[in-house]
C-alpha positions as CSV (number, residue, x, y, z in Angstrom):
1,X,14.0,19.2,21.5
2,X,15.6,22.5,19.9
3,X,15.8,22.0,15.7
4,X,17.9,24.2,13.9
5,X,17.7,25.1,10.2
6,X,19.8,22.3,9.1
7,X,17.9,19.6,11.2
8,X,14.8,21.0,10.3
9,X,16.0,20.8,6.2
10,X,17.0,17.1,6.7
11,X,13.6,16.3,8.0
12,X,11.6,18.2,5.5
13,X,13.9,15.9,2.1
14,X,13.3,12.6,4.3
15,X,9.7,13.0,4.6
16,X,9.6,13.5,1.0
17,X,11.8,10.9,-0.3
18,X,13.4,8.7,2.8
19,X,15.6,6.7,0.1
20,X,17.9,9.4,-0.5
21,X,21.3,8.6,0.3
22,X,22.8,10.5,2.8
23,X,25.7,11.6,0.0
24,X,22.6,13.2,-1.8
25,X,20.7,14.0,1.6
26,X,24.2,16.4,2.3
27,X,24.3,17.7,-1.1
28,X,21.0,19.0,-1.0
29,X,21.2,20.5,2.1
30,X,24.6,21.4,2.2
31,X,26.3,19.8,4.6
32,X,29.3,17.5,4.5
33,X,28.5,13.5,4.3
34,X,29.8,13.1,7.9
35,X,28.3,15.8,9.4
36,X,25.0,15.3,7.8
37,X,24.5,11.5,9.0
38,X,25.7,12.7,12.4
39,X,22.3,14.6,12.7
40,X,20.6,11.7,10.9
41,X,21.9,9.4,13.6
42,X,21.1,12.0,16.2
43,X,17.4,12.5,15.1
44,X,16.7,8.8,15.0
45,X,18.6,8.2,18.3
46,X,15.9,10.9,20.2
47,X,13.4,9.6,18.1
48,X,12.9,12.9,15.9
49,X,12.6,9.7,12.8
50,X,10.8,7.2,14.6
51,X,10.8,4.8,11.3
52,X,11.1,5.3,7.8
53,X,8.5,3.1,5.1
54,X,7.8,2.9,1.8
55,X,4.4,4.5,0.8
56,X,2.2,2.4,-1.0
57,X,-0.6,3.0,-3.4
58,X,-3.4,1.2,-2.3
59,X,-4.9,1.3,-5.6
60,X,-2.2,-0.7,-7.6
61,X,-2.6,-3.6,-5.1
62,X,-6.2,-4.2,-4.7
63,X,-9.7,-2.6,-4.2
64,X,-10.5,-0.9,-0.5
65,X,-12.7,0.9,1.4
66,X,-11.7,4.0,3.8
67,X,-14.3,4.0,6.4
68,X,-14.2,6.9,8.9
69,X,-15.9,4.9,12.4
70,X,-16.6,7.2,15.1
71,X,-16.9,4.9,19.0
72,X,-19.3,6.3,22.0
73,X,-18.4,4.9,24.9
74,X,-20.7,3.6,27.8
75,X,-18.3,4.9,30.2
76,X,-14.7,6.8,30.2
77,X,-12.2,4.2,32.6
78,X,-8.5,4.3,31.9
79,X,-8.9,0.7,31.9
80,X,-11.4,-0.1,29.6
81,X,-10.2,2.7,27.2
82,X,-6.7,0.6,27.6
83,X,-8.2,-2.1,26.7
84,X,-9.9,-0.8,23.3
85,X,-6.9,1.0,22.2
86,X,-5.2,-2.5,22.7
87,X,-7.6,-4.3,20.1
88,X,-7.6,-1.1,17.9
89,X,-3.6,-1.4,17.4
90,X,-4.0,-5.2,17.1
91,X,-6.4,-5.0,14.2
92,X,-4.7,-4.7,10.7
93,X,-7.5,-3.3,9.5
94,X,-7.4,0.0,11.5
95,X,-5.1,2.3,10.2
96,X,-5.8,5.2,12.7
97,X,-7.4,5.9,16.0
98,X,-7.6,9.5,17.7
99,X,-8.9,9.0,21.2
100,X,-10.8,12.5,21.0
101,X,-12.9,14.9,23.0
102,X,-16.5,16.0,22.3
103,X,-19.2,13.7,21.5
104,X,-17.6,10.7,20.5
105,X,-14.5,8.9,22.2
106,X,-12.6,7.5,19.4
107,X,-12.3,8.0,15.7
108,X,-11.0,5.4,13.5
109,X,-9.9,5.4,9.9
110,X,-10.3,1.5,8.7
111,X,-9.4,0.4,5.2
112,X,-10.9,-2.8,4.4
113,X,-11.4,-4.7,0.6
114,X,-15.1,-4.8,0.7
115,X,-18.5,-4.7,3.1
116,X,-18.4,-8.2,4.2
117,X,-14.4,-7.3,5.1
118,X,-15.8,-4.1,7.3
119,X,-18.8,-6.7,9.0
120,X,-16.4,-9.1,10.1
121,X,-13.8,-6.3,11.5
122,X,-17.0,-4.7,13.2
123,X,-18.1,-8.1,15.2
124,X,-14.3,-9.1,15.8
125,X,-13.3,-5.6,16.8
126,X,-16.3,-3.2,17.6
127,X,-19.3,-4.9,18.3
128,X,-17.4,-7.5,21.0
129,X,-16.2,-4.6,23.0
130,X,-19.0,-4.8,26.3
131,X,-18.2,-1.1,27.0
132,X,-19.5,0.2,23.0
133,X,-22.2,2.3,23.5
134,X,-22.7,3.1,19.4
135,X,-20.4,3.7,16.7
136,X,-21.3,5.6,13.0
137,X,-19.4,4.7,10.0
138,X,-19.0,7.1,7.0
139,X,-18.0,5.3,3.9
140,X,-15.2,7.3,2.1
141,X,-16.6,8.2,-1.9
142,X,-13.0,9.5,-2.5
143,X,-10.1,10.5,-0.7
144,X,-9.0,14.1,-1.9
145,X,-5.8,14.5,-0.1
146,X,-3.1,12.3,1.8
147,X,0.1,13.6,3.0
148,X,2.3,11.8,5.4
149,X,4.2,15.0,5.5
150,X,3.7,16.8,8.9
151,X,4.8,20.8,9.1
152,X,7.9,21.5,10.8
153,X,7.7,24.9,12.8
């Protein structure tokens, strides 16, 4: 999908504040009101904005744990791969998973309260998968940069 300036401009003030109105949105980037939720519209509609959320800091709420888990494999089948991405997306815990190339198959980025949290998560999730060959966990100390913000060419 082609993105000119002005669709590219709405996307960059969304990602950084998504609660602007869209008289604000057009004021800043100089549109008219009309013509500046037309695009809006039109970007959701191909699915440019697939969802807009409210960010929340984790730290405010309660304690967690970021734990980077990288998955081996026994073997590489659509289906079983299918299968694991299934569970992955099912399990709250999990906030990412990159199916990746090299020596592992799958990275995961899990956010749990505590250890006994990421045990349970590991026998539910990990450990009961029969095509797990091994998996490493690195225990995050801190996290020094998050951005939901992608780069818009």
């Amino acid at each position: 999908m082609f993105l000119d300036r002005l669709d590219k401009a709405i996307l960059n003030q969304l990602q950084l504040d998504a609660s602007l109105s869209n008289l604000k949105l057009a004021e800043i980037i100089g549109l008219s009101a009309p013509a500046c939720l037309k695009r809006v519209k039109r970007l959701e509609k191909e699915g440019v904005i697939s969802k807009r959320v409210a960010i929340l800091d984790q730290s405010k709420i309660a304690p967690n744990i970021h734990m980077i888990t990288e998955i081996i494999m026994h073997c590489d089948r659509l289906d079983l791969n299918d299968a694991f991405i299934k569970k992955m997306r099912a399990a709250t815990e999990v906030q990412e998973c990159y199916k990746v190339t090299g020596e592992v198959d799958f990275v995961l980025v899990v956010s749990v309260p505590d250890m006994p949290s990421y045990e349970s998560f590991c026998q539910r999730a990990i450990y009961s998968d029969s095509n797990l060959k091994k998996f490493r966990t690195l225990i995050s100390i801190d996290r020094v940069k998050y951005d939901t913000q992608i780069q818009i060419p």
